[in-house]
C-alpha positions in Angstrom: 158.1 -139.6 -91.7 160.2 -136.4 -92.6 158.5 -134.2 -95.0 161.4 -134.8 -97.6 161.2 -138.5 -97.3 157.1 -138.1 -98.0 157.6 -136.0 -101.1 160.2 -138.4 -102.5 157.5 -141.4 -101.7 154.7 -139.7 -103.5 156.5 -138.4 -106.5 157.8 -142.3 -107.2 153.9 -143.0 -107.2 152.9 -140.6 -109.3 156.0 -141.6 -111.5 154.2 -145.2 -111.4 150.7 -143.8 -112.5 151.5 -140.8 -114.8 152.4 -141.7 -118.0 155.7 -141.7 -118.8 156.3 -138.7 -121.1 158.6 -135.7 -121.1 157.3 -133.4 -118.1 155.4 -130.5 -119.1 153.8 -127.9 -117.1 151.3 -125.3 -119.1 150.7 -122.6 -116.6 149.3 -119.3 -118.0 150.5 -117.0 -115.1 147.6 -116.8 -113.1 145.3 -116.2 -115.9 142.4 -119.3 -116.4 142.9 -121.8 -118.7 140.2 -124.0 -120.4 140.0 -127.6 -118.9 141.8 -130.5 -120.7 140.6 -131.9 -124.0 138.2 -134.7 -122.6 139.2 -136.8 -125.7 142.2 -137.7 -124.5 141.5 -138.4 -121.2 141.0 -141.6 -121.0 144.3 -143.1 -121.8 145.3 -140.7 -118.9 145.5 -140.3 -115.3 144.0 -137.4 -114.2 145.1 -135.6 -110.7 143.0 -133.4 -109.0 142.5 -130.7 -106.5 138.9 -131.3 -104.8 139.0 -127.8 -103.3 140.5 -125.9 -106.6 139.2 -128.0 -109.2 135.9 -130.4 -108.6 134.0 -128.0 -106.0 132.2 -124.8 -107.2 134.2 -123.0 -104.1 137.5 -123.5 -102.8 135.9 -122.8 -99.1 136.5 -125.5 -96.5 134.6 -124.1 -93.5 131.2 -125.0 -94.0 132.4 -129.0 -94.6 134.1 -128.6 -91.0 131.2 -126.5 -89.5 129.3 -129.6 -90.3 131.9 -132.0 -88.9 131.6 -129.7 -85.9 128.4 -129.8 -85.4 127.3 -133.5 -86.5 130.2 -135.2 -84.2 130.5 -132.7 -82.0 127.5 -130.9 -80.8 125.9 -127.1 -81.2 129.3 -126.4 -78.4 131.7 -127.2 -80.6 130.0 -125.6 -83.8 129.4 -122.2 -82.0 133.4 -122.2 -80.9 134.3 -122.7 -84.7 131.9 -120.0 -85.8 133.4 -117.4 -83.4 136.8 -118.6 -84.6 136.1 -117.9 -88.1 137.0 -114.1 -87.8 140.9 -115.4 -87.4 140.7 -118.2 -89.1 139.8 -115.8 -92.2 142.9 -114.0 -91.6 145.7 -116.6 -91.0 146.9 -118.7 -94.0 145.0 -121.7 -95.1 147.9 -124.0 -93.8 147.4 -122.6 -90.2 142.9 -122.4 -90.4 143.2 -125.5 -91.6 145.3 -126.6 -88.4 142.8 -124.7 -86.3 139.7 -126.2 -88.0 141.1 -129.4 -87.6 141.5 -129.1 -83.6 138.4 -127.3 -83.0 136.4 -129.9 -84.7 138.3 -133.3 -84.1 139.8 -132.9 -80.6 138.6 -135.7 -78.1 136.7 -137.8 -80.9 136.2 -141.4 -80.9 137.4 -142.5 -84.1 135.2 -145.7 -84.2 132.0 -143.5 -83.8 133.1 -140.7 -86.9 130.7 -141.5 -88.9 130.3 -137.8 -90.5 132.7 -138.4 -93.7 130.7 -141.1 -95.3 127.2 -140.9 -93.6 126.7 -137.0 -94.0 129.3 -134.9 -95.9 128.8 -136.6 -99.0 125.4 -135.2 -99.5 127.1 -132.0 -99.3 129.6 -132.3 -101.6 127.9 -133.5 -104.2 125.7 -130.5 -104.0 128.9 -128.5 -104.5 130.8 -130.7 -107.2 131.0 -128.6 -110.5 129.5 -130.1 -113.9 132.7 -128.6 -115.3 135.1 -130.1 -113.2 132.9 -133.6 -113.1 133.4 -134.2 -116.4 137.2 -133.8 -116.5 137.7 -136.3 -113.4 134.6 -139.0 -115.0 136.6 -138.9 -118.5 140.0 -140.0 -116.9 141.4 -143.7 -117.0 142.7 -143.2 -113.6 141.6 -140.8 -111.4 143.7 -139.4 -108.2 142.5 -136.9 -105.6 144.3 -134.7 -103.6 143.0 -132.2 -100.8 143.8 -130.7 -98.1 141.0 -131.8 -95.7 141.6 -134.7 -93.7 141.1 -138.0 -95.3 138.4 -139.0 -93.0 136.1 -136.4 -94.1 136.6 -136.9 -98.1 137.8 -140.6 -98.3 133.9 -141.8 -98.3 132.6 -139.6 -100.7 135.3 -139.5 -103.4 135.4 -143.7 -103.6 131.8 -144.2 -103.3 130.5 -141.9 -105.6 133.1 -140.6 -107.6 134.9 -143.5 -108.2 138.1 -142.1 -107.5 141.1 -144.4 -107.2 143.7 -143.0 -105.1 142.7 -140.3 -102.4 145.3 -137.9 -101.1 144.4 -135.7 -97.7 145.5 -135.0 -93.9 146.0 -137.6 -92.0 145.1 -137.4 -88.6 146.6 -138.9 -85.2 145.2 -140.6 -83.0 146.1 -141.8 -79.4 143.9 -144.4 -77.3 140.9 -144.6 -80.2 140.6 -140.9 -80.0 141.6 -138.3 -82.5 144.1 -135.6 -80.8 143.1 -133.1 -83.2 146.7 -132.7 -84.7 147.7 -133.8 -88.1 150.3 -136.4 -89.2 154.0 -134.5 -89.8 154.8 -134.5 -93.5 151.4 -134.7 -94.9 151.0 -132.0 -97.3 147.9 -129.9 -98.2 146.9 -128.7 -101.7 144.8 -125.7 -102.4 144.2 -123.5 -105.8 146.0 -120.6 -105.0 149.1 -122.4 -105.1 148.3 -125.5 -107.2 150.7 -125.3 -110.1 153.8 -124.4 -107.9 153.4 -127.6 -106.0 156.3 -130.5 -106.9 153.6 -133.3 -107.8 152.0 -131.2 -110.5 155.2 -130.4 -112.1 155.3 -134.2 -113.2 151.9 -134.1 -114.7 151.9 -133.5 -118.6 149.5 -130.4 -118.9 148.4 -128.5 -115.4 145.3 -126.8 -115.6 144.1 -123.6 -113.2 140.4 -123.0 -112.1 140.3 -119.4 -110.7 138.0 -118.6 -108.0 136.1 -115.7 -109.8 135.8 -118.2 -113.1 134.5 -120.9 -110.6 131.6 -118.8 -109.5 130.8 -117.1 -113.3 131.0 -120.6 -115.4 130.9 -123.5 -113.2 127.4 -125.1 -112.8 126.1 -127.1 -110.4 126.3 -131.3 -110.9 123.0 -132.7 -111.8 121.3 -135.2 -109.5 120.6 -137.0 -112.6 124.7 -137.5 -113.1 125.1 -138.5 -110.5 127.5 -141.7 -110.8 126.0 -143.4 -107.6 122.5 -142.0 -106.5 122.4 -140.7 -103.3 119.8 -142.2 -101.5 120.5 -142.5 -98.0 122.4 -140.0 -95.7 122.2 -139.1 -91.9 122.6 -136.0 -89.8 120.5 -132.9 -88.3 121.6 -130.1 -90.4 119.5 -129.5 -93.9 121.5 -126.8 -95.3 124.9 -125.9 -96.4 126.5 -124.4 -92.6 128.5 -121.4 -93.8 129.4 -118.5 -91.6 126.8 -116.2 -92.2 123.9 -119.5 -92.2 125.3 -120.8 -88.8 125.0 -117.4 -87.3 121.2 -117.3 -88.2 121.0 -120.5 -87.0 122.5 -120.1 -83.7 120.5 -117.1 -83.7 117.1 -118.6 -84.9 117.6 -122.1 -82.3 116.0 -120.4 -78.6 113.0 -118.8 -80.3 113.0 -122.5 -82.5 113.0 -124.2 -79.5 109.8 -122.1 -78.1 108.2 -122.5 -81.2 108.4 -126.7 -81.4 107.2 -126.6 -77.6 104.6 -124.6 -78.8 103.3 -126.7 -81.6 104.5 -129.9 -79.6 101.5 -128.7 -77.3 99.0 -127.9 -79.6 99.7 -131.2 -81.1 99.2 -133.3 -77.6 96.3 -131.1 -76.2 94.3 -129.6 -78.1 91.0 -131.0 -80.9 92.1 -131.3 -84.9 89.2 -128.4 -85.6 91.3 -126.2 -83.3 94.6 -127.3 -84.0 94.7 -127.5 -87.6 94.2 -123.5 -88.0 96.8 -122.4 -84.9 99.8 -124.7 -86.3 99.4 -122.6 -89.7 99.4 -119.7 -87.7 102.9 -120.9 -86.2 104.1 -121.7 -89.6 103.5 -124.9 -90.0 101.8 -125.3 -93.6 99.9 -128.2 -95.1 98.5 -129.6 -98.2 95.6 -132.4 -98.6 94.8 -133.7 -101.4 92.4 -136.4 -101.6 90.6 -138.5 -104.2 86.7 -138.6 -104.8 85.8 -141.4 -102.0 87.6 -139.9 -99.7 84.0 -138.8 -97.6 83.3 -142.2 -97.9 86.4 -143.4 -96.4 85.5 -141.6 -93.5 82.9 -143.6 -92.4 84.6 -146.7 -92.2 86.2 -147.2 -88.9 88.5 -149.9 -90.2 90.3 -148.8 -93.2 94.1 -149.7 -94.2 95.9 -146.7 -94.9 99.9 -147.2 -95.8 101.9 -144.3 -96.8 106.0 -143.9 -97.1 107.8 -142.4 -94.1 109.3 -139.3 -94.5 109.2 -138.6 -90.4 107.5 -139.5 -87.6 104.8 -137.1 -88.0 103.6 -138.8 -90.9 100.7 -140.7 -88.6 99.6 -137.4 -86.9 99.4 -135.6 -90.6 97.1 -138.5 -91.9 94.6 -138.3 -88.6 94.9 -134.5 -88.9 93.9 -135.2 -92.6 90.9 -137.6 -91.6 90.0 -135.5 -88.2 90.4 -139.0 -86.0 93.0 -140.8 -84.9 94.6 -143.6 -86.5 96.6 -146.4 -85.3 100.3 -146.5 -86.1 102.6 -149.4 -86.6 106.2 -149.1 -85.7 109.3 -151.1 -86.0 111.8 -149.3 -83.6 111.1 -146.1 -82.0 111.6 -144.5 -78.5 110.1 -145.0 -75.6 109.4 -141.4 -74.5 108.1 -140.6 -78.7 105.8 -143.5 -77.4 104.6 -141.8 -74.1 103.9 -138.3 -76.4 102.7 -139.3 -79.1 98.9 -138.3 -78.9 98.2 -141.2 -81.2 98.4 -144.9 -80.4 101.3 -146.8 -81.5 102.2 -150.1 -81.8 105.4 -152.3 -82.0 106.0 -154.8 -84.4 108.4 -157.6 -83.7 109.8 -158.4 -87.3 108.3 -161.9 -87.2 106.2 -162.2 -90.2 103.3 -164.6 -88.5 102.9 -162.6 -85.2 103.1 -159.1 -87.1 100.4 -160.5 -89.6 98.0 -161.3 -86.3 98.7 -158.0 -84.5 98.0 -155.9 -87.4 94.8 -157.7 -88.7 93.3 -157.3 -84.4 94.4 -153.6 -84.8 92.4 -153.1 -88.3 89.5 -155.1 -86.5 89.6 -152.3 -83.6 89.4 -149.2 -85.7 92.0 -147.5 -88.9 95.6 -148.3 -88.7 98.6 -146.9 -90.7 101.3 -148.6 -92.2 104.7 -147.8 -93.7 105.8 -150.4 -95.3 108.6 -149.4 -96.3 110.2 -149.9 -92.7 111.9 -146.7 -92.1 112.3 -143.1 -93.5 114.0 -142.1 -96.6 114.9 -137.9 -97.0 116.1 -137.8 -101.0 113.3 -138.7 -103.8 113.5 -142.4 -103.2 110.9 -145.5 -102.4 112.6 -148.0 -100.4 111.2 -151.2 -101.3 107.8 -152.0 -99.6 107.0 -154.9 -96.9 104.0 -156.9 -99.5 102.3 -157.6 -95.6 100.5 -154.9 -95.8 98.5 -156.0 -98.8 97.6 -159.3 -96.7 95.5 -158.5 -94.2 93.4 -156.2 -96.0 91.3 -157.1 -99.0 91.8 -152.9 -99.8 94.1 -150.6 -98.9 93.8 -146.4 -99.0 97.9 -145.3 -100.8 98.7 -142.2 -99.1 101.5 -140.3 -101.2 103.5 -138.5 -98.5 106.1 -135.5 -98.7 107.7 -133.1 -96.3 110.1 -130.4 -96.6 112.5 -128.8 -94.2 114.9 -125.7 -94.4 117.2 -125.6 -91.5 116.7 -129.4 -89.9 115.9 -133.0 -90.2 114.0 -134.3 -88.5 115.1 -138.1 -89.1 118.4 -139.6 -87.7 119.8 -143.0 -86.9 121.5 -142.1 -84.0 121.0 -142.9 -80.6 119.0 -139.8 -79.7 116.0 -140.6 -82.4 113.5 -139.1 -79.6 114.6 -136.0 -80.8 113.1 -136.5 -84.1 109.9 -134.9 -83.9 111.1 -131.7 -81.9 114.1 -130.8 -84.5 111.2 -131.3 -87.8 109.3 -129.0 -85.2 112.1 -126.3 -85.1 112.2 -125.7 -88.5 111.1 -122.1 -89.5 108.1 -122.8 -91.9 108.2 -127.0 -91.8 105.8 -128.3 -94.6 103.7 -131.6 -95.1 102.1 -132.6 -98.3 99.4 -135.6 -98.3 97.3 -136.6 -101.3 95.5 -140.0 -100.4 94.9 -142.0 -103.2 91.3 -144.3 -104.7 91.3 -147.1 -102.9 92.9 -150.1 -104.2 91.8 -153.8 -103.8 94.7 -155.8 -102.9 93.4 -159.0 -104.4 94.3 -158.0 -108.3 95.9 -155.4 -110.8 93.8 -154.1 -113.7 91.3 -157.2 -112.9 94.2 -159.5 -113.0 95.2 -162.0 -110.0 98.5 -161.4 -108.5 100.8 -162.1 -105.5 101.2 -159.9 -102.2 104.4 -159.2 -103.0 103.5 -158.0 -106.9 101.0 -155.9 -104.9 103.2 -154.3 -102.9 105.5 -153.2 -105.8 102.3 -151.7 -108.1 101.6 -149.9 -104.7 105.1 -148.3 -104.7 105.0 -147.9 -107.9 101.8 -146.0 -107.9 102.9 -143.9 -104.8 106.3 -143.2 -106.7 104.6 -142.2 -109.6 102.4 -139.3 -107.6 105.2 -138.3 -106.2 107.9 -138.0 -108.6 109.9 -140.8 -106.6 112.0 -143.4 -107.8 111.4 -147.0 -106.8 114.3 -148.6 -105.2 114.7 -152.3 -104.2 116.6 -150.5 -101.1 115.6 -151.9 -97.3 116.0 -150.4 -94.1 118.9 -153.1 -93.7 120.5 -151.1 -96.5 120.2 -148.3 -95.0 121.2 -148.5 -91.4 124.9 -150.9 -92.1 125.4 -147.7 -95.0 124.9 -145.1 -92.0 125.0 -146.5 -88.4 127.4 -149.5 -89.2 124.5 -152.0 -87.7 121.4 -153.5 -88.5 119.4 -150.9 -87.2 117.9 -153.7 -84.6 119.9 -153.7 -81.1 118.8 -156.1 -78.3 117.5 -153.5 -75.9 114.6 -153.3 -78.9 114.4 -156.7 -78.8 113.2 -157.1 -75.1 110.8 -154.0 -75.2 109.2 -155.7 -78.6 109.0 -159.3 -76.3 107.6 -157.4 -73.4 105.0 -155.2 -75.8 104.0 -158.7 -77.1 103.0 -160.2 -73.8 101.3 -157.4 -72.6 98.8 -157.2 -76.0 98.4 -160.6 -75.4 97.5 -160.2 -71.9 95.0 -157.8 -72.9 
């Protein structure tokens, strides 16, 4: 399609969605205007320019240094970062071309999974309150921007609610992005946002300077959010601009060294000894524990269940207690299996046979449990499995938290062996568990109640240490929101089979 013929298509729609009143354009020369009058806006239809308008900066790299790095690897992220220096001279039109091939060349398009499992996180940490507001108040709401579609598309429907999203398309040959854009596809920015043809037909244009964005514009709050975010995916925990990613690629060999490092004391050496070096490394810590806790310790079959924040969070409880403690696991791999200095244990997902294998472990000596089935990063409780609370007439709540600067150390992609060493390569990685009075399982408050009405005071009362909200969420949720699956794949399946005959062998 010709760009003439695209411009002629798109102003007929806006003609269908705009009101149809005598065209208007209040400009002020460059100078910033106040936003709309929110009264009115919801009889209206309200267009705007994600970059310009909604996000605190204009800036585009770091949303494509991310897209570089999540789909493509560290390679691809360290080409775009030595590009930047050109890209900051050439015109947006022609970084954004070079951003676009850097980052989406030889991509499978099935497996992009970036734009609605990843950057959404992101740009709601960058949406202005200001600029929120304007676009929440509007009858319809239409978004232009001169990203590709792919990368914005997710988060401006799901959690935005916007209507009718406006980017780059990109081509494709044989399932695989090329890395070029789609002829006639036009790209909006803030520098020239009133002199563009579409907003000529709108009834009152208003401009958003840069230097006003970064004096006035505050930051959305999570509690406005109109869709919480709960779940999101990918390795990098911080926004990727130029001068971050340089520390980071600058910071990842002596990161690496370090999570060998602690990897080793971990696997080698006793808790007395290894509790004092790992702070030394960086690693910090904080117990907290109830007035029972001594007398937890002598029991060699105690129910401890926690929420998962990584998969550390069984070596932080025996570090906590100064044994080991069993850990049950739903899916995890293999070689975290063979290096884990802890035993683990595979459940199969059938209610009866996870029931039997978890009361013979609680039998042989303390076993942990997440019922929740999976981690969750943001300052949510996915809703809890009430089997714990069945095979134990009391159960030990452990209120769990973690923090990381640089890296997550939770994915669900296929390389979740990694886990561990990326939480590892964090600068100063921190753990925070308070274990709670023990809690029979048979009543609440001295009245009788259900497993499953157990296991929802239990989240509850974790939740409430914590500062969590209680969801009704599942792993299920989770993984077809992410991964586009179930999180289960048949390869699992036969190793939980074969685990299951060789417990019962033994």
């Amino acid at each position: 399609m010709r760009l003439k013929d695209f411009f002629k298509s798109f102003l007929l729609l806006c003609r269908f969605l705009l009101p149809r009143r005598p065209s208007t354009c209040h400009t002020n020369h460059g100078r910033s205007q106040r936003y709309p009058s929110l009264e009115s806006l919801p009889s209206q239809t309200v267009v705007c320019d994600v970059e310009g308008a909604l996000l605190r900066t204009s800036s585009t790299f770091p949303y494509f240094m991310l897209v570089a790095l999540e789909a493509g690897g560290f390679l691809r992220g360290l080409l775009l970062l030595l590009l930047h220096p050109l890209i900051s001279c050439l015109s947006h039109e022609v970084g954004i071309r070079i951003m676009v091939m850097v980052c989406f060349f030889g991509l499978r398009k099935e497996d992009f999974r970036v734009g609605r499992a990843m950057l959404p996180k992101f740009f709601l940490e960058q949406v202005g309150l200001e600029g929120f507001e304007v676009l929440r108040r509007g009858g319809r709401r239409v978004c232009v921007s001169s990203m590709p579609t792919v990368m914005v598309e997710g988060f401006l429907k799901e959690y935005l609610d916007v209507e009718v999203v406006l980017g780059r398309e990109l081509k494709v040959f044989g399932g695989y992005y090329t890395g070029l854009m789609e002829d006639g596809v036009i790209g909006f920015g803030h520098v020239d946002f009133a002199q563009r043809q579409l907003f000529t037909h709108c009834k009152e244009v208003c401009l958003v300077g840069e230097a006003e964005k970064r004096r006035g514009h505050h930051p959305l709050p999570r509690s406005q959010y109109p869709k919480p975010l709960v779940f999101h995916d990918g390795r990098i925990a911080f926004r990727p601009d130029a001068v971050s990613t340089l520390c980071m690629f600058l910071w990842l060999p002596l990161g690496f060294a370090l999570a060998f490092a602690r990897a080793l004391v971990f696997l080698f050496l006793p808790y007395a000894l290894s509790i004092p070096l790992l702070a030394s490394l960086g690693m910090h810590s904080r117990l907290i524990t109830s007035d029972d806790k001594e007398e937890r310790r002598g029991d060699g079959s105690q129910l401890y269940i926690c929420n998962h924040r990584t998969l550390l969070d069984a070596l932080y409880i025996s570090a906590a207690l100064r044994r080991h403690v069993t850990a049950t696991t739903y899916s995890v791999s293999p070689i975290s299996e063979w290096f884990s200095p802890i035993r683990t244990v595979r459940l199969t997902r059938n209610r009866e046979e996870d029931a039997a294998r978890m009361k013979k472990l609680l039998q042989e000596g303390d076993l942990m449990v997440c019922p929740e089935g999976t981690t969750c990063r943001e300052p949510y409780l996915l809703r809890f499995s009430p089997l714990a609370a069945e095979i134990s007439r009391e159960v030990v709540p452990v209120a769990l938290e973690s923090w990381a600067s640089m890296f997550y150390g939770t994915s669900t992609g296929k390389l979740k062996f990694l886990d561990p060493l990326y939480f590892l390569m964090n600068p100063f990685p921190c753990y925070e568990a308070e274990f709670m009075a023990t809690v029979a399982t048979g009543a609440i408050r001295g009245k009788e109640c259900s497993s499953y009405e157990m296991a929802n005071h239990l989240q509850a009362e974790i939740g409430r240490r914590l500062g969590f909200q209680c969801t009704s969420l599942t792993r299920k949720h989770k993984y077809v929101l992410l991964a586009g699956n179930e999180g289960t794949i048949e390869r699992e399946r036969e190793r939980t089979r074969e685990g299951d005959v060789r417990m019962e062998r033994r």
